[in-house]
N, C-alpha and C positions, 0 to 999 in steps of 0.2 A: 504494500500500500504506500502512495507517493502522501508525504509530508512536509507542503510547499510553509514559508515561513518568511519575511523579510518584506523591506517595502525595497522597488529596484526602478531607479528613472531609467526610462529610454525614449527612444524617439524613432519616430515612424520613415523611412526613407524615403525616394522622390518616387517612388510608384505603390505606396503607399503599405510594405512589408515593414515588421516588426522581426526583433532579433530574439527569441526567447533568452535570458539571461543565461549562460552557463549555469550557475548557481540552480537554476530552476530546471533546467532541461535533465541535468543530471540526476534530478529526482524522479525526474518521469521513469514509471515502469517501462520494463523492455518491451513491450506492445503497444506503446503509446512513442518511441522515440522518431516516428516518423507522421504522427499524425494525431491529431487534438482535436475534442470539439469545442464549439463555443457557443454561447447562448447567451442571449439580450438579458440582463440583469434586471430585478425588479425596480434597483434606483436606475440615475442613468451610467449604467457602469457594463464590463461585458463579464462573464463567467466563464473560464478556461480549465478544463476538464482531464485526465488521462482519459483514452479511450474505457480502460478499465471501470474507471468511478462513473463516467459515465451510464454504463449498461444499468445501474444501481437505478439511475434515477429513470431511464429508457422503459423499466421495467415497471416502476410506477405511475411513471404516463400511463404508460398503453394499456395499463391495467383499469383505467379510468372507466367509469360504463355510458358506451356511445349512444344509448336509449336516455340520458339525461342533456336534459339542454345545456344545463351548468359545466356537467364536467365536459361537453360536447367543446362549450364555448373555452373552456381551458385547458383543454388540450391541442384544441386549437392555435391556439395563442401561445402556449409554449414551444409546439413542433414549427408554427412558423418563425420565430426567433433561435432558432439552430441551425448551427452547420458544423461538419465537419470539415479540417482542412490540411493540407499538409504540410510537413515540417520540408523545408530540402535540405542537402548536406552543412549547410552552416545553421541549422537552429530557426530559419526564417518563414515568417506565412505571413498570405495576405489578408488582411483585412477588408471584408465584404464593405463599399458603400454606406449600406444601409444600417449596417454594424457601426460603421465609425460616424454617422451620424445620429446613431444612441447615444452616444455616450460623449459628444460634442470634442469627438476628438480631432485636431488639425494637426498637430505635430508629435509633440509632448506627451508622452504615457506613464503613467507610473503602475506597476504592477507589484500586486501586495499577495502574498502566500497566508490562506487562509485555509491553513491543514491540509483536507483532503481536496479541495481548488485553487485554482489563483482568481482573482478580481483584477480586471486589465480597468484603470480608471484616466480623468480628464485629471490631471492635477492639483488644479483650481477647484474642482468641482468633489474630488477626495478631500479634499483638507476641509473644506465646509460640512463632509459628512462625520469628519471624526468628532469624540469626545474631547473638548477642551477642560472642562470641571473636573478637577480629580477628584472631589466628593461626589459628582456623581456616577465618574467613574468607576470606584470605590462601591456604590450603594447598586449597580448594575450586577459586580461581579457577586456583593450579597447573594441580589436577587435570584440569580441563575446556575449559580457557580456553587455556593452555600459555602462562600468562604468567609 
């Protein structure tokens, strides 16, 4: 199981590929070392996958039941926010369009290792999602964590 971790700037090149960080690509499982998916985050951020961890979540989609309008309308909405894509020999893939218009990217990415995914975010737009308050900080990780 890949256990991503770190925040890592990078920056998108002129045809609009991203370099997966060393740090990060050497985590990916050996079925994943030529090919990732990714999915439209629910902020505006993307979510970058091993193929492996993927299938986890693949398997709960489609598990969804197609006789409901609700899970109809969300699974909908999930499968059309994915793609799979490939790694080439330096760590590089492209960024879909419509992808990098989620997440209001034009140059600038920062990618944050969030266990068992990475979150590919806008910069500008990560920093406004983090926790600034370390007391609330602190009262989060209570909440959830039971620390």
């Amino acid at each position: 199981m890949a256990f991503f971790t770190g925040e890592h700037e990078c920056k998108l090149d002129a045809k609009g590929r991203l370099v997966l960080p060393s740090r990060l690509k050497s985590v990916l499982p050996e079925a994943s070392k030529n090919s990732i998916v990714i999915r439209k985050g629910f902020e505006s951020n993307l979510i970058i996958y091993p193929l492996s961890e993927f299938q986890n979540i693949y398997t709960r989609i489609s598990s969804l039941n197609e006789f409901s309008s609700e899970q109809r309308k969300l699974k909908r909405n999930l499968f059309s926010g994915i793609s799979q894509v490939d790694l080439d020999s330096n760590g590089r893939f492209l960024l879909a369009r419509n992808m990098l218009s989620h997440c209001n990217i034009k140059k600038d990415v920062i990618l944050i290792g969030v266990g068992n995914f990475i979150e590919l975010w806008n910069p500008d737009i990560y920093s406004k999602n983090l926790i600034k308050d370390s007391k609330e900080f602190s009262l989060l990780a209570q909440k959830y964590l039971d620390v």
